[in-house]
KESETI-351297 format. One record per residue (C-alpha): x, y, z. Coordinates in Angstrom, 2 decimals, always signed. Example, Ala and Ser with C-alpha at 12.3 -4.5 7.8 and 13.67 -1.06 7.14 Angstrom:
! KESETI-351297
<pt x="+12.30" y="-4.50" z="+7.80"/>
<pt x="+13.67" y="-1.06" z="+7.14"/>
! end
This chain:
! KESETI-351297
<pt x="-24.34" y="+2.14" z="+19.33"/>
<pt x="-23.88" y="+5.19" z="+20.87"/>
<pt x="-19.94" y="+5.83" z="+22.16"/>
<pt x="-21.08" y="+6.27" z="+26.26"/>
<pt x="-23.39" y="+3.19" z="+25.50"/>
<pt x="-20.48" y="+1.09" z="+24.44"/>
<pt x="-17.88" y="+2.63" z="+27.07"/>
<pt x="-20.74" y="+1.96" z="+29.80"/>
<pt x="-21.66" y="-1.93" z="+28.05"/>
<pt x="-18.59" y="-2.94" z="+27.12"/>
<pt x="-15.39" y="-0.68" z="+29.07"/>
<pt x="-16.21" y="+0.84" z="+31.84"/>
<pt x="-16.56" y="-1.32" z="+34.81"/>
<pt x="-17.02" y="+0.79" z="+37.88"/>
<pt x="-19.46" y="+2.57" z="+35.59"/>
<pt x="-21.61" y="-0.09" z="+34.42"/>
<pt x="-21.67" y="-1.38" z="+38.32"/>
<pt x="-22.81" y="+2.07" z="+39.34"/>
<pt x="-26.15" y="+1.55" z="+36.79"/>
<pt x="-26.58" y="-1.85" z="+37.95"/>
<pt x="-26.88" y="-0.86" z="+41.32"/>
<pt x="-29.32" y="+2.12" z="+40.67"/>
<pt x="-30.95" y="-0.55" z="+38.55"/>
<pt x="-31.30" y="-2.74" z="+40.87"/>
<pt x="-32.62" y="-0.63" z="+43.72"/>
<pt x="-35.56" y="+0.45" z="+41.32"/>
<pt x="-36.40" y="-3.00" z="+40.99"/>
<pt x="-36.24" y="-4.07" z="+44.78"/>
<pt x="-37.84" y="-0.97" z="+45.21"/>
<pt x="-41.09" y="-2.02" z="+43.33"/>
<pt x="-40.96" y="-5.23" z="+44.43"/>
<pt x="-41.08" y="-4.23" z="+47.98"/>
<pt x="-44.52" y="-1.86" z="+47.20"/>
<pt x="-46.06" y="-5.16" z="+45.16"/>
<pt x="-44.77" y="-7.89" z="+47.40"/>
<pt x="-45.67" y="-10.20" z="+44.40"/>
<pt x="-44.68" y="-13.55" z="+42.70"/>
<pt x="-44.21" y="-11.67" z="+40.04"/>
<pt x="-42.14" y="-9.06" z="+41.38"/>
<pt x="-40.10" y="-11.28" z="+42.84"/>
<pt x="-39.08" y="-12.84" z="+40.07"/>
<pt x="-38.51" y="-9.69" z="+38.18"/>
<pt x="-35.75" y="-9.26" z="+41.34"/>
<pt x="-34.41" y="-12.34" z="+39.72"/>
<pt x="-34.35" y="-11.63" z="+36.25"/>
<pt x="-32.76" y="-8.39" z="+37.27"/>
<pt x="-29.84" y="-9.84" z="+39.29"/>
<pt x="-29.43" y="-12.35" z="+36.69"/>
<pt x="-29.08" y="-9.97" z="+33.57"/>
<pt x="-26.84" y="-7.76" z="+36.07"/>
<pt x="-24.00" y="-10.77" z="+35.99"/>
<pt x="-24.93" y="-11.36" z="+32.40"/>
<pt x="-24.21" y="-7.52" z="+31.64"/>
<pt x="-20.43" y="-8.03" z="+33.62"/>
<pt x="-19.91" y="-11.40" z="+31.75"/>
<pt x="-20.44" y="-9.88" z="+28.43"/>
<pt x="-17.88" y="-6.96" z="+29.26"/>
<pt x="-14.78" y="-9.51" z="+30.26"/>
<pt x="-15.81" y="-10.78" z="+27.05"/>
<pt x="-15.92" y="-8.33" z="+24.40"/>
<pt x="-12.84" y="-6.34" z="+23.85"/>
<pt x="-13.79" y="-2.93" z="+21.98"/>
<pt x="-11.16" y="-1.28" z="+19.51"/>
<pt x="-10.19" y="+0.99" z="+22.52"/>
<pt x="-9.51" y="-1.53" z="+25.03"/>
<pt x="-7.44" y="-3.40" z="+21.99"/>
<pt x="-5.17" y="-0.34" z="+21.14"/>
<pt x="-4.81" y="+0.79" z="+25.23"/>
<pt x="-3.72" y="-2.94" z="+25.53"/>
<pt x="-1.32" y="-2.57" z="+22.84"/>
<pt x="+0.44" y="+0.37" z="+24.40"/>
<pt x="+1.17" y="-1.53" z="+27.72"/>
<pt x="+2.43" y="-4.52" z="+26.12"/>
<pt x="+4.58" y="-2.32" z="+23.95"/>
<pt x="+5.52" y="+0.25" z="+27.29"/>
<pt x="+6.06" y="-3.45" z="+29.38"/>
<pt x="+8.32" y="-4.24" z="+25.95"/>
<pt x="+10.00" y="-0.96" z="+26.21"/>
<pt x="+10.87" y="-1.77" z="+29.80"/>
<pt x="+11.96" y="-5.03" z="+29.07"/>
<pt x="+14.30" y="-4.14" z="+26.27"/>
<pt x="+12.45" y="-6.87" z="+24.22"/>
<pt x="+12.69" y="-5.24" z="+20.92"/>
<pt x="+11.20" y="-8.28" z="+19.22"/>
<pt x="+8.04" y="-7.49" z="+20.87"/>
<pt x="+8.01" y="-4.08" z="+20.01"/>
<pt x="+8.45" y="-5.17" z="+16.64"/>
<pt x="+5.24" y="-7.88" z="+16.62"/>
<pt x="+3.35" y="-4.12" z="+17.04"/>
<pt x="+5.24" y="-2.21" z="+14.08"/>
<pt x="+3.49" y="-2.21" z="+10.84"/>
<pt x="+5.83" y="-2.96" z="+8.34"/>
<pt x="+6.17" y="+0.85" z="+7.17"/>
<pt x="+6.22" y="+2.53" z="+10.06"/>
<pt x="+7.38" y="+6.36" z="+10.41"/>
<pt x="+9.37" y="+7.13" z="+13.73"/>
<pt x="+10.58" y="+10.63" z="+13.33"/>
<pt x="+13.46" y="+10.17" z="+10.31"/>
<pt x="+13.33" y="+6.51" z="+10.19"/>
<pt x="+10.96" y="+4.79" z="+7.72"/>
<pt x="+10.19" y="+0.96" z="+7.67"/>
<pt x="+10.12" y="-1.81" z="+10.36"/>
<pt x="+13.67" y="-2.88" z="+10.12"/>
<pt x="+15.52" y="+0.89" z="+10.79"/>
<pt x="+12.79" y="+1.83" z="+13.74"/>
<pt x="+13.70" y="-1.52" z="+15.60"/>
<pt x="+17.01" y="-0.89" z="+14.42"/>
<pt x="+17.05" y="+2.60" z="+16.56"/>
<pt x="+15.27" y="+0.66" z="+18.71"/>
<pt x="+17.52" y="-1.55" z="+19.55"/>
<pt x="+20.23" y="+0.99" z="+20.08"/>
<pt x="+18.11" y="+3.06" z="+22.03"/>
<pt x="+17.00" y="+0.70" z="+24.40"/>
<pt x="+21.25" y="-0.50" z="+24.76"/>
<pt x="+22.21" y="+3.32" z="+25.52"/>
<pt x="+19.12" y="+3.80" z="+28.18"/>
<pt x="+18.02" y="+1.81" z="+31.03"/>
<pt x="+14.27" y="+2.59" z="+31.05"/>
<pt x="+12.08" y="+1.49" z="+33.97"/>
<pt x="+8.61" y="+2.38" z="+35.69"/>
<pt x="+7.17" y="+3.09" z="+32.21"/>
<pt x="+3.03" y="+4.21" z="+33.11"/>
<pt x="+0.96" y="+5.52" z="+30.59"/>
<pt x="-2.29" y="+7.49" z="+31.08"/>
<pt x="-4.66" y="+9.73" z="+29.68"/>
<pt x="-5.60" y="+7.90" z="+26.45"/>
<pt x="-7.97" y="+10.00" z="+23.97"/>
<pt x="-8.45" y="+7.43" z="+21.18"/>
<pt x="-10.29" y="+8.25" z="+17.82"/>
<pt x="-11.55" y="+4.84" z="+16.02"/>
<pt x="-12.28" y="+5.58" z="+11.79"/>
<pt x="-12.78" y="+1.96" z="+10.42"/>
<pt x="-9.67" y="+0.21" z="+10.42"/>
<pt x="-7.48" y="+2.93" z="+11.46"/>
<pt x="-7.16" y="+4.43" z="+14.56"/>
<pt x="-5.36" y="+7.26" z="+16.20"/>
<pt x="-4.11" y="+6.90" z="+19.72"/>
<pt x="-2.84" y="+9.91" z="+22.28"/>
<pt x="-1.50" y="+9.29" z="+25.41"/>
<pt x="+1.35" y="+10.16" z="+28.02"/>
<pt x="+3.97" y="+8.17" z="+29.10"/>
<pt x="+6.14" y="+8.89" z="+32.63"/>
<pt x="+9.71" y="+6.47" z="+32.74"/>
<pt x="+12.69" y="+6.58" z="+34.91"/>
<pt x="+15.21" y="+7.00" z="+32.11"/>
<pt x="+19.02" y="+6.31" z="+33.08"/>
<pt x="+22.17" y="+6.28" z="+30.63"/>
<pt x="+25.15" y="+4.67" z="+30.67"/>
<pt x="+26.74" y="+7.37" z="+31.22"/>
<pt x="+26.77" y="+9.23" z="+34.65"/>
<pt x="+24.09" y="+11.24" z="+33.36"/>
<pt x="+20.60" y="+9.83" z="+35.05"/>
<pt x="+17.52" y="+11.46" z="+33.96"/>
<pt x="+14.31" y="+10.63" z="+36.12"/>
<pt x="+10.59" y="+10.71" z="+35.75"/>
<pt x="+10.94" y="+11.37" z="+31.94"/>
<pt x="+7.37" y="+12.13" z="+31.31"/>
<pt x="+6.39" y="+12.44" z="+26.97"/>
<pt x="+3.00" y="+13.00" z="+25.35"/>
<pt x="+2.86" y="+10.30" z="+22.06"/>
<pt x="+0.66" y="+10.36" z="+19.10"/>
<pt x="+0.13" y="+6.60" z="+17.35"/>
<pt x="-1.35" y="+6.27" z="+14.39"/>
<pt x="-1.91" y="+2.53" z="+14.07"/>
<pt x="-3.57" y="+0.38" z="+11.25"/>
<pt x="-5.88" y="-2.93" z="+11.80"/>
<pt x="-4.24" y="-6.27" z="+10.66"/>
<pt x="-5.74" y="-9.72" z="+10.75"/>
<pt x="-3.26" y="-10.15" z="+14.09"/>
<pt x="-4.35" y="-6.82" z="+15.61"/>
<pt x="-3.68" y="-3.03" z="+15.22"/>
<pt x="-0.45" y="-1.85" z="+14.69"/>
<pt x="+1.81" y="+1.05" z="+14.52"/>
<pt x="+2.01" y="+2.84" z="+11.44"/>
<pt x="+3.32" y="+6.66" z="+12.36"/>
<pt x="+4.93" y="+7.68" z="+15.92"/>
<pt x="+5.63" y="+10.54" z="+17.36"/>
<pt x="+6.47" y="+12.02" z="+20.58"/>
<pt x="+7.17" y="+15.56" z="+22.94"/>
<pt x="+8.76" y="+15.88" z="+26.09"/>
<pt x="+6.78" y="+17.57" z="+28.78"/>
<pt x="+3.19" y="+16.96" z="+30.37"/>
<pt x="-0.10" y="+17.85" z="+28.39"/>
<pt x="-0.87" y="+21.15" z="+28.91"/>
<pt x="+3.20" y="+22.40" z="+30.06"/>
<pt x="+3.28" y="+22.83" z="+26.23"/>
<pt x="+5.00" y="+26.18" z="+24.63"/>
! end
């Protein structure tokens, strides 16, 4: 299936609503020319495979809406200070700038997250590239980001680059990276 077919089917809801009202308003439309049993029904069918269509979409979760769910449980973990959560998304060798493997990232993790006070985390702008059973996964992230220290920064914003791996439990993070500054404010 075609990659606007499954973002309008399966992610998109204000999208898919959009069709199923110009859908819908071609079928009432005939239906009040004909005036028939048989239109009428087809008003039916049509308002009945509309709910079937939004049904079918709370359903199925696609490999995007999987890895964009992944980043805001990790950015809600990251806010949290819950490192253990964090680390149920780490594959076990992940590469976070210089530190390779699960147990040094949350390691640096954990300090991290004890220096900083990180709050308001909101990511945005996803572009994400599905191959198989890896995927790669771009996106900004804004946070209020406060140290111990008298030294408050605010409105942090960074533009990350995931490349995560499928597991039986879900995807997970296999390479991070990140830049300070917006999309776009880049040198």
């Amino acid at each position: 299936m075609g990659d606007s077919l499954t973002r309008l089917f399966f992610e998109d809801l204000p999208i898919l609503l959009l069709a199923e009202v110009a859908g819908l308003a071609l079928v009432l439309a005939a239906h009040r020319r004909w005036m028939t049993t048989r239109s009428r029904r087809m008003v039916w069918i049509s308002l009945a495979f509309c709910v079937l269509l939004i049904a079918i979409q709370k359903l199925v979760v696609t490999d995007r809406e999987a890895l964009r769910d992944m980043v805001r449980m990790m950015a809600r973990a990251v806010e949290q200070g819950d490192v253990a959560a964090l680390g149920e998304r780490f594959d076990d060798e992940i590469i976070f700038g210089t530190y390779a493997g699960k147990e040094a990232v949350m390691r640096h993790a954990r300090l991290r997250l004890q220096q900083y006070d990180v709050n308001e985390v909101r990511v945005s702008g996803f572009q994400i590239k599905v191959d198989g059973d890896a995927a790669t996964v771009a996106f900004q992230a804004v946070c209020d980001v406060r140290g111990v220290q008298a030294n408050p920064y605010y409105a942090t914003p960074t533009q990350w680059q995931l490349r995560c791996v499928r597991h039986p439990d879900g995807w997970k993070v296999r390479y991070a990276e990140y830049e300070l500054g917006f999309t776009g404010l880049r040198r």
